[in-house]
N, C-alpha and C positions, 0 to 999 in steps of 0.2 A: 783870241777870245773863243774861238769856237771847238781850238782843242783845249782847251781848258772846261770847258761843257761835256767835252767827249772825254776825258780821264773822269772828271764830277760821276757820270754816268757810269762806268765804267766799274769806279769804285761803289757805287752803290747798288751796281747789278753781286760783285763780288760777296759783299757782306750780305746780301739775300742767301748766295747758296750756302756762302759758313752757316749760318742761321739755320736753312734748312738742312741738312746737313745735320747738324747740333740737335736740332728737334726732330730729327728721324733716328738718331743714335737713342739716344733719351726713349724714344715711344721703343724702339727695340728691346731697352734693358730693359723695361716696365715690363712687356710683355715674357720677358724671358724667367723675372722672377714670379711673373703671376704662375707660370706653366711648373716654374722648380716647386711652386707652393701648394699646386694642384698634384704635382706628384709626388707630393711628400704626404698630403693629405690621403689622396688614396693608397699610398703605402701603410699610415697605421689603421684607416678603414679598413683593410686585408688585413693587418695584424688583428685585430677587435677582434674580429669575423671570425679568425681562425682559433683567438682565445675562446671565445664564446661556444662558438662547434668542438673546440676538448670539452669545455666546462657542462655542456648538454650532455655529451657520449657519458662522460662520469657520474651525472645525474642520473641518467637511464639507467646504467651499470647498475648504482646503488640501488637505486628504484629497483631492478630488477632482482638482487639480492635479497630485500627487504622482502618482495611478493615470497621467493622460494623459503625463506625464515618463516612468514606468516605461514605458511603450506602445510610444512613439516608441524608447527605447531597446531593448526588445526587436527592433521592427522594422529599427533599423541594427544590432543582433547577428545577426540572420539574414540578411539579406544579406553581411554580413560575411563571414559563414562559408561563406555562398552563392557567392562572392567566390572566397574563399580554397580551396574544395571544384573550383573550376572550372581554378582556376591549378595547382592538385595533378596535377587532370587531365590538364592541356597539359603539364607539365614530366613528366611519368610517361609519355605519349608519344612527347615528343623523346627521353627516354631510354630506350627501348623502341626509335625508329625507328635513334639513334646504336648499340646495340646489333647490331642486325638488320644493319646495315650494316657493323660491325664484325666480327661473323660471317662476314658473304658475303665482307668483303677477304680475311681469312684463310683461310677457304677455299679461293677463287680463287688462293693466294701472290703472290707476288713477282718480279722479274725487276731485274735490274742493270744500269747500263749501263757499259761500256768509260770508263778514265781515261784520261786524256791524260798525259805525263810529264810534264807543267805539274803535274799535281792537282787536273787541271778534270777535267771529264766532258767527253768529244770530243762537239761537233758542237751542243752546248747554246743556241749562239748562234742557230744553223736553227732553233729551235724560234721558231712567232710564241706570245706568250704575253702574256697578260691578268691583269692584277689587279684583281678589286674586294670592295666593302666590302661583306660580310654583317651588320654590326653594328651600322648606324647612322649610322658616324663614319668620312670621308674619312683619317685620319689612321693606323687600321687599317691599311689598303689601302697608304699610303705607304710605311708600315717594311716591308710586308711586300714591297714592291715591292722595297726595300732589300737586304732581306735575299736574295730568289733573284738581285739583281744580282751581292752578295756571291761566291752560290754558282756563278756564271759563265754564268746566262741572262741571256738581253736582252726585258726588260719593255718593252712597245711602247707600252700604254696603263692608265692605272689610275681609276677611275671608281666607282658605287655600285650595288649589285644592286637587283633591283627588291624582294625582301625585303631584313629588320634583325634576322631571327628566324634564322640561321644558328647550330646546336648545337655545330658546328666548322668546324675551318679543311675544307675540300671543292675537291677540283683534280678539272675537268672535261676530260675528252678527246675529241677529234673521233677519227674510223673512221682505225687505224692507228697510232694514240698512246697505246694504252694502255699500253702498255709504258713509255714515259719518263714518264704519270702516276704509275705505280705508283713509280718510282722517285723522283718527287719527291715521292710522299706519304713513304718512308721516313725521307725526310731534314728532313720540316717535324713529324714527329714520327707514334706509331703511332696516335693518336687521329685522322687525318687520313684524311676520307673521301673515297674515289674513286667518280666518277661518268661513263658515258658522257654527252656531250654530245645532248641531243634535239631541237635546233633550229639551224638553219643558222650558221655563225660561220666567218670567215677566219683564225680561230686555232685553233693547233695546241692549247695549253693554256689554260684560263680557272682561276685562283686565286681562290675566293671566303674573305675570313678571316669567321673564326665562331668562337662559344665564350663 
């Protein structure tokens, strides 16, 4: 009886440590996959991390692109306008100097000269008279040569002014002639400035077209 007590005992000290044993194996693999899940976690956490720090450098990059595009742009708007502030300038001048000079004709008035019963003007032909081109373009110059043949002077020569910036049509007169300039500014229209002539010329009139 009493080893039969002591195997009883025996065996049920044994099945304690299978048991323990069993539930120490068990809490080991719990914890070994808890650790594989923790280091699989913070391996795509360092993956994120490291997409997210490209995907910022690239944002900056552009970003920084973008500022130097804006830059360059600001720098051709000011000019631009720097441009376009200067040409304001010059046309607000020519139209200030056409004015000034418009004043002083009027002022100065007018004078007419004698018709022929043809319905020429007497004597138009004696005039030596000059055409050229204030505007650029030889072709200017030709109509207009055209046109005072029309009106019964003799154009001797037509050529291009040494300016292209002429505001209008302007008939030059040498000492003595200003009387038939003023008379053929009336008839090439009242925007048509007269000037005396300030430099040596064997013509009576010098036409320069402008406008």
């Amino acid at each position: 009886m009493p080893n039969r007590s002591l195997c009883l005992v025996a065996l049920i000290v044994l099945v304690m440590a299978v048991s323990g044993c069993m539930v120490t194996k068990s809490a080991y693999d719990q914890k070994e996959e808890e650790a594989n899940l923790l280091a699989k976690t913070a391996s795509d956490l360092e993956r994120k991390n490291k997409e997210m720090t490209a995907r910022s450098e690239r944002l900056q990059a552009e970003n920084d692109e973008l500022k130097k595009q804006l830059a360059a742009k600001d720098d051709q708007l000011r000019l631009k306008s720097e441009e376009i502030a200067r040409q304001d300038a010059k046309q607000a001048a020519m139209v200030h100097e056409v004015d000034r000079m418009k004043a002083q004709q009027a002022k100065s008035g007018g004078g007419d000269i004698k018709e022929s019963p043809a319905g020429k003007p007497a004597g138009l032909k004696s005039i030596r008279l000059k055409v050229l081109s204030g505007e650029g373009k030889i072709d200017s110059a030709k109509r207009m040569a055209k046109r005072l043949t029309t009106m019964g002077y003799r154009v001797e020569t037509v050529g291009m002014a040494e300016s292209s910036d002429y505001p209008a049509n302007t008939v030059y007169f040498a000492a003595k002639h200003k009387k038939e300039a003023r008379a053929l500014a009336s008839k090439l229209g009242k925007e048509t400035i007269v000037k005396p002539l300030t430099w040596k010329s064997v013509f009576s009139l010098i036409v320069v077209t402008g406008g």
